[in-house]
C-alpha positions in Angstrom: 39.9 -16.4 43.9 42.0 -19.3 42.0 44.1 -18.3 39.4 42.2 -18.5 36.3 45.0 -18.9 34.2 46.0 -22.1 35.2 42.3 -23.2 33.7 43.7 -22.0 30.7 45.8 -23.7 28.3 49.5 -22.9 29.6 50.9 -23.7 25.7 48.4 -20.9 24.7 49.4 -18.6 27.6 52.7 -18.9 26.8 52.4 -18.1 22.7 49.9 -14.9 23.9 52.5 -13.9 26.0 55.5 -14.1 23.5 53.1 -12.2 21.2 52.4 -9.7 23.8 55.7 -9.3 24.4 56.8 -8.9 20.3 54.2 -6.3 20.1 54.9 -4.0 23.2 58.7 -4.0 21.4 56.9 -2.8 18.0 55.0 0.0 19.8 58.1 0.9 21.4 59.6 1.3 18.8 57.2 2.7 16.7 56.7 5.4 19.4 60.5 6.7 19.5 60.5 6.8 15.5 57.1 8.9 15.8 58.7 11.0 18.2 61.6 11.4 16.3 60.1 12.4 13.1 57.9 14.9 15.3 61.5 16.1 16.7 62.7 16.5 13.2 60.3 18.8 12.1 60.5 20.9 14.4 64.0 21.9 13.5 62.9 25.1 11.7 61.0 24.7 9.3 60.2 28.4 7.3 59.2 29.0 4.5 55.3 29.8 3.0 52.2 29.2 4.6 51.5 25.8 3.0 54.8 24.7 4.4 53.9 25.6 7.9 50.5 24.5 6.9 51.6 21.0 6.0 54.2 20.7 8.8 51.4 21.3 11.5 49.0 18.7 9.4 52.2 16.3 9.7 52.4 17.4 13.4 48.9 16.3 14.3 48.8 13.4 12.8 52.3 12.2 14.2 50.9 13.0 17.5 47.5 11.6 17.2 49.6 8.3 15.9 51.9 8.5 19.1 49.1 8.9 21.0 46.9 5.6 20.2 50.6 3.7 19.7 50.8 4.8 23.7 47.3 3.4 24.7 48.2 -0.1 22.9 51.1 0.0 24.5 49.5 0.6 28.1 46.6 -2.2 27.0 49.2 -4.5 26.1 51.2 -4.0 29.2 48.3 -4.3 31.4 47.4 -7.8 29.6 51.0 -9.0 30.4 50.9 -7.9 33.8 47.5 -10.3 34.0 49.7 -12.8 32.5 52.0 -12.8 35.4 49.0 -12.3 37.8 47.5 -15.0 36.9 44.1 -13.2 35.8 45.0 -13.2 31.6 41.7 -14.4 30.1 39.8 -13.8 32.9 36.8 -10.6 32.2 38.0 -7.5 34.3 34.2 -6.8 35.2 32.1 -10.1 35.7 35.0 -12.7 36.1 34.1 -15.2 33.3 37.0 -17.0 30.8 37.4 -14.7 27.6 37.0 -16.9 24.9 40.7 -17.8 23.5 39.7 -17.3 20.0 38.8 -13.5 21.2 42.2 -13.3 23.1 44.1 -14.5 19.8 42.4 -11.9 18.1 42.6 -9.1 20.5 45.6 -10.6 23.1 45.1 -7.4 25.1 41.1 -8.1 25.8 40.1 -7.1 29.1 36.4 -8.0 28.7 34.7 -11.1 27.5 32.2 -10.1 24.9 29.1 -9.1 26.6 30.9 -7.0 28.9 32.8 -5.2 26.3 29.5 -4.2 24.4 28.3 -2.4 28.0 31.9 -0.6 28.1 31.1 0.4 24.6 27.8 1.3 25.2 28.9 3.3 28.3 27.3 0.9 30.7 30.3 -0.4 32.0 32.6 1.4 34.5 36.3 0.2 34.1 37.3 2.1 37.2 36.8 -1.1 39.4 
């Protein structure tokens, strides 16, 4: 199959990519500081029950925050690794172009529309 991407504008490859890029640095990031402020309460905290109460509230949430920060992270990675494949903008499942104002919306889209609504309807498999 031809590369899609060259279809594509390369101008607007190029900016998707540098946004791609800035935001896998921000999840990074964001995902050491989660982890560190995780790390940090865990350095003994005592006292009454709605201390240990609110430090496992904190807990969960930090880890429910690292956790989605992780799978934007692996969505964003897989979208630059399409970049350098030559398949960014192309749908995973049918093989269409992704419209670009989706991709500026969501630079990490793996679906073009229609196939998105069957993933999220449970229709679609993405295990290829």
């Amino acid at each position: 199959m031809a590369s899609l991407t060259q279809g594509i504008d390369q101008k607007f490859v190029q900016r998707m990519k540098a946004t791609l890029e800035g935001r896998a640095d921000e999840l990074r990031s964001g995902i050491k500081r989660t982890q560190q402020q995780g790390r940090s309460l865990d350095s003994g905290v005592q006292g009454d029950a709605l201390d240990r109460s609110i430090t496992d509230s904190t807990k969960e949430f930090l880890f429910h925050k690292s956790t989605q920060e992780r799978r934007l992270l692996n969505l964003t990675e897989v979208a630059l690794r399409r970049i350098s494949e030559g398949t960014f903008g192309e749908c995973s499942n049918c093989g269409s172009t992704i419209n670009q104002k989706r991709l500026e919306a969501v630079p990490w889209a793996q679906y073009c529309i229609a196939c998105q609504e069957k993933f999220e309807r449970g229709e679609l498999n993405p295990e290829e």
